[in-house]
C-alpha positions in Angstrom: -96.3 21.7 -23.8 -99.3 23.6 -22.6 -100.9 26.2 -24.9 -100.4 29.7 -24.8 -104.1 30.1 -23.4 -105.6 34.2 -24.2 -106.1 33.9 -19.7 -102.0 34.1 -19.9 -101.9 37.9 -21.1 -104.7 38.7 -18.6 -103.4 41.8 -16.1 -102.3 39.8 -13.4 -99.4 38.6 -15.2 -98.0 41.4 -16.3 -95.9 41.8 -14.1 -94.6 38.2 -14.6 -94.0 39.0 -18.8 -92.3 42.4 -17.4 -89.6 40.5 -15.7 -89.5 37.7 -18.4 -88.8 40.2 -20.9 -86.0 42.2 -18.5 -84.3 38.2 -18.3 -84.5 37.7 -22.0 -82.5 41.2 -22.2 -80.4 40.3 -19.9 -79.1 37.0 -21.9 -78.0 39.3 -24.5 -75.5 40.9 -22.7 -71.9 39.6 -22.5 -71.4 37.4 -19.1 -69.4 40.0 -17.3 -72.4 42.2 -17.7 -74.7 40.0 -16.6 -73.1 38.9 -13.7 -72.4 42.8 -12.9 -76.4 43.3 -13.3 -77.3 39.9 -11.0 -74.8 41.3 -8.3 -76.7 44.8 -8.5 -80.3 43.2 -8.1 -78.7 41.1 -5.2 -77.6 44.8 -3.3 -80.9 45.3 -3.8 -82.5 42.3 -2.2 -80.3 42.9 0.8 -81.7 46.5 1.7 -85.6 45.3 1.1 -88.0 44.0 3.8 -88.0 40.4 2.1 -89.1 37.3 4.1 -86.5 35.5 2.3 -84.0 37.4 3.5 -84.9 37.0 7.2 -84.8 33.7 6.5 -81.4 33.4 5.0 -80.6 35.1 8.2 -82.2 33.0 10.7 -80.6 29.6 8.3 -76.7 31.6 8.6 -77.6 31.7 11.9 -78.4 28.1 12.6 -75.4 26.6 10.1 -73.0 28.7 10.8 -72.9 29.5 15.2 -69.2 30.0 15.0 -69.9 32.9 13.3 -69.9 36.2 15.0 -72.6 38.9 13.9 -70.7 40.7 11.5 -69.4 37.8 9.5 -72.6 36.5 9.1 -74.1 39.7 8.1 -71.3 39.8 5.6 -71.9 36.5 4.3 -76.0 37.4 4.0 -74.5 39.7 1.8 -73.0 37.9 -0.5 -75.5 35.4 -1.0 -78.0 38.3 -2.0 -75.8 39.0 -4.3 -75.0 35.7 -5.0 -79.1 34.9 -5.9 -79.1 37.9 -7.9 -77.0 36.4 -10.0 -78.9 33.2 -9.8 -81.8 34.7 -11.7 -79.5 35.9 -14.5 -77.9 32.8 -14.9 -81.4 31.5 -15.2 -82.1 33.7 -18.1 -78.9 32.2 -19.4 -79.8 29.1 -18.6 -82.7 29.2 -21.1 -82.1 31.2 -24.2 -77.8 31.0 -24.1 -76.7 28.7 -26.8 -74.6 25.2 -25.9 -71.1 26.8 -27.3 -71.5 30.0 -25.3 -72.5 27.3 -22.1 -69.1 24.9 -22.8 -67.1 27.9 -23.3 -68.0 29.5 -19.6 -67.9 26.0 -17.9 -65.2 23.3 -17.0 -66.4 19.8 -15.9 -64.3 18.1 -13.8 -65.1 13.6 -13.2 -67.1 13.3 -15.8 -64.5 9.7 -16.4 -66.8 8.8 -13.2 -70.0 9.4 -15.0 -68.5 7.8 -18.1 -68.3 4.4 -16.3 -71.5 4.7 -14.5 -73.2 4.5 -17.4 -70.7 1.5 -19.2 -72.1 -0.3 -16.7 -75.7 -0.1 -18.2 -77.4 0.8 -15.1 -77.7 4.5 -15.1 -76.9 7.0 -13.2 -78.5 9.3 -10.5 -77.0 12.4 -10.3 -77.4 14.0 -6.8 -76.7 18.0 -5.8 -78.3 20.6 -3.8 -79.9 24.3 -4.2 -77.4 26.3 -4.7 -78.0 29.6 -6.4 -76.1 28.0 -9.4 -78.5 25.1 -9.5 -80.2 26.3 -12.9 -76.8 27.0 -14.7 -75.7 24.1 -13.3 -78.0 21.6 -15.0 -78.1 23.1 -17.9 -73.6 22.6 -18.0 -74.3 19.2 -17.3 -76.7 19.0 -20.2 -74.2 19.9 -22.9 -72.1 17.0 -22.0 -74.5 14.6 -21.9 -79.0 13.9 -22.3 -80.2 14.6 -19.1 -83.3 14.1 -17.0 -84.0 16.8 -14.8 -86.4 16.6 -12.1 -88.0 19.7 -11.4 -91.4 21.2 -9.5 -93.3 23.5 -11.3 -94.1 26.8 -10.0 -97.8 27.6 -9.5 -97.3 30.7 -11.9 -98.9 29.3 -15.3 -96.6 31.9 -17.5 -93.6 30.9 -15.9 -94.4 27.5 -15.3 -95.0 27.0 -19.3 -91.9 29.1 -19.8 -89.8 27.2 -17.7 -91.0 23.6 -18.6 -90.5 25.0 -22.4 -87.0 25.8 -22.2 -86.3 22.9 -20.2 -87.5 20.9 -23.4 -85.1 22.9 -25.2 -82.1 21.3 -23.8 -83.1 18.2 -21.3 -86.2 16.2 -20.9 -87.6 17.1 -17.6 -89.7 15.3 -14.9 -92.1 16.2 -12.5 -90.6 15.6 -9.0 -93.4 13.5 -8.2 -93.1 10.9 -10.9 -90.8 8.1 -9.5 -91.6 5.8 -12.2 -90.8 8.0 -15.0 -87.7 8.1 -13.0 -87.1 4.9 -12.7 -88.0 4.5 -16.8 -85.1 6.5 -17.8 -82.7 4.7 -15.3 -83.5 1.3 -16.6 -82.7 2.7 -20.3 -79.2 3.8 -18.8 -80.0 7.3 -19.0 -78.6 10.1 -16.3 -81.3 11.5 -14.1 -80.6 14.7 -11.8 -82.1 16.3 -8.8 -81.5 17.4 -5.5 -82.8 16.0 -2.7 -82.0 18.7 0.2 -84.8 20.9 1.2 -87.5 20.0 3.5 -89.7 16.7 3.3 -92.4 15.7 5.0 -94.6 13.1 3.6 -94.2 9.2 3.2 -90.9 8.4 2.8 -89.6 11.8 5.3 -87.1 11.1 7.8 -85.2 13.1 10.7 -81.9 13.8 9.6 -79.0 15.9 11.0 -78.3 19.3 8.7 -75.3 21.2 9.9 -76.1 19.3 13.5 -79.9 20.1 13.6 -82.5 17.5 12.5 -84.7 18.3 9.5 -87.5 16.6 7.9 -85.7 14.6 5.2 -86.3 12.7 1.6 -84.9 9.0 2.0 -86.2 8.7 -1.7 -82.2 8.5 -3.3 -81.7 5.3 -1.6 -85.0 3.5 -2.9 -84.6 4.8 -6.5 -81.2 3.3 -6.2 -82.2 -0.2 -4.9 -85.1 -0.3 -7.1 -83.0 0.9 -10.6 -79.9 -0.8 -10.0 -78.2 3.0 -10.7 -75.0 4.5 -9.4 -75.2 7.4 -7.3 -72.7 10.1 -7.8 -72.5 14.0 -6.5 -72.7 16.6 -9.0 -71.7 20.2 -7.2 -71.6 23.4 -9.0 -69.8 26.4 -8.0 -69.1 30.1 -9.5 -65.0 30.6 -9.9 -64.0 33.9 -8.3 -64.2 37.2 -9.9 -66.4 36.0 -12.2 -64.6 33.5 -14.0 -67.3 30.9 -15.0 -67.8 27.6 -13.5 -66.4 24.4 -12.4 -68.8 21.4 -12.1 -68.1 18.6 -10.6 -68.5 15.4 -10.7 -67.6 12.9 -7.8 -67.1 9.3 -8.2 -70.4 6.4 -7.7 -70.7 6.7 -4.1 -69.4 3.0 -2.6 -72.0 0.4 -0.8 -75.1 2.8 -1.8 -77.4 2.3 -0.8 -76.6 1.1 2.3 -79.1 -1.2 5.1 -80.5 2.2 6.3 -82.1 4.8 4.3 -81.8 7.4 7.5 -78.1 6.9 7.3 -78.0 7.0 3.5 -79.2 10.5 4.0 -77.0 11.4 6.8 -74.0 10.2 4.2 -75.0 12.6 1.5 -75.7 15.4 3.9 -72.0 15.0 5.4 -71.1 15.4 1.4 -73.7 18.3 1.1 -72.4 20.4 4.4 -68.1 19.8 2.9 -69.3 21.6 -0.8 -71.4 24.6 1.4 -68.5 25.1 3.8 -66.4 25.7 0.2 -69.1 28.2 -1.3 -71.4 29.2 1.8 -73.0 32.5 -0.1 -73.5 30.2 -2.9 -76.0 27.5 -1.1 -79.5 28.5 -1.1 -80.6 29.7 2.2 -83.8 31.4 1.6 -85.4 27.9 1.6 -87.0 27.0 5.5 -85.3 23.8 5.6 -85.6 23.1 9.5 -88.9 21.7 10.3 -89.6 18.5 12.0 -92.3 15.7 11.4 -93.8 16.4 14.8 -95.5 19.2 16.9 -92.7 19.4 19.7 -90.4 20.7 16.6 -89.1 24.1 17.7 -90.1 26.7 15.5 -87.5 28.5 13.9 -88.7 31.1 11.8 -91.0 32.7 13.8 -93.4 35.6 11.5 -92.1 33.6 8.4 -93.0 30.3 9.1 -96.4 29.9 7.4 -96.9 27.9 4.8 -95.7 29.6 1.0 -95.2 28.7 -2.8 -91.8 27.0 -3.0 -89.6 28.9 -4.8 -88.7 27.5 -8.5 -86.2 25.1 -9.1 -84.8 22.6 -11.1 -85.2 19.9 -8.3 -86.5 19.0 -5.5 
């Protein structure tokens, strides 16, 4: 854990202790309320100038051409209101105790996890970013010790605050470090991440992503062949009208991984597209996922293509 350095109460990050202290209220209040407040905040996104919205946009449009205009607008919608609710779940996610986690969250498979792990090789966990995907780890955590893999954000406040209540309930591990990864494999333990947005260094593949290639991790399949681990799917999703949650846990993915890391990828992004089509507002579409390995790549994003801080996460 870092210090808390005198720099970290400098001006500049004001503004970041402003909205850590609005999430710390907003774990206080009951769920409904806090899901009342995220939707609120997500209304608001919707009406604001964001890039991140005109992304979401441009992905809806790209995933989803069956679509016409108005259903997609509607479904833009929802997801605003959808990562509104993200970020108070995220405020849950750190400071809500276990009980009041278990009590909001049913976990369905975990007899497929269970046997992953009798067989004394591990297990790698694998989801997407969804705007549940902090809530979700942190459901999957009660059951279970859990590795996390997570990037950091550049934000040092945030960055220690995050890492801090990560250590609170999970041991996490930089996205970066394979062989920590593979450490807590070989000692049967459970490690989690998500292996959907864009990827374009060694290892980076073009694979298919609702029927458009996109720069692609292969890294699941060589963690899997070097550990010896099962490979399972672990999808998320918020119950309607505000129920709570039902995680779930698929069985250990047969003949994985396969002779081709490319269509290892391809397999999971077949598994990846079925859960989206169930929860579309739910999957996280601000990220620029489509970008190629090449210059002939089209460019889809036009004004909101240059390069930016990726947005925090619990995976990558």
């Amino acid at each position: 854990m870092p210090p808390l350095r005198p720099g970290f109460f400098a001006p500049r990050f004001w503004p970041t202790w402003l909205v850590l202290g609005m999430m710390r209220t907003v774990a206080q209040l009951p769920f409904g309320a806090q899901m009342r407040v995220g939707s609120a905040l997500g209304r608001l996104l919707h009406r604001l100038p964001l890039a991140y919205v005109r992304i979401a946009r441009r992905n809806i449009e790209l995933c989803h051409p069956d679509l016409c205009d108005r259903d997609r607008e509607r479904l833009l919608h929802g997801h605003c209101r959808s990562l509104g609710k993200g970020v108070c779940e995220t405020a849950v996610t750190w400071w809500e105790t276990d009980a009041k986690i278990k009590g909001l969250a049913e976990i369905v498979g975990m007899e497929h996890l269970q046997a992953a792990i009798a067989a004394g090789r591990g297990a790698i966990m694998i989801g997407g970013h969804f705007t549940t995907i902090e809530i979700a780890t942190r459901i999957l955590g009660t059951a279970l010790p859990l590795n996390v893999i997570y990037r950091p954000p550049k934000n040092p406040v945030l960055a220690r605050t995050m890492l801090k209540n990560f250590l609170r309930h999970g041991n996490p591990i930089a996205h970066d470090d394979i062989r920590a990864m593979i450490r807590a494999l070989k000692r049967n333990e459970v490690v989690w991440y998500a292996p959907d947005q864009s990827y374009r260094n060694k290892g980076a593949a073009m694979v298919d992503f609702f029927g458009i290639p996109a720069a692609t991790t292969t890294a699941t399949s060589r963690l899997a062949r070097i550990s010896g681990a099962a490979v399972l799917t672990y999808f998320t999703e918020r119950l309607p009208d505000d129920r709570g949650y039902r995680a779930c846990i698929g069985p250990a993915l047969c003949d994985f991984p396969g002779e081709c890391p490319v269509k290892d990828a391809e397999r999971f992004n077949r598994l990846l597209e079925a859960q989206i089509r169930r929860v579309p507002e739910q999957y996280l579409w601000t990220h620029r996922r489509f970008k190629g390995l090449s210059a002939d790549y089209p460019e889809y994003y036009g004004r909101d293509s240059r390069r930016r801080a990726p947005v925090v996460d619990a995976g990558t």
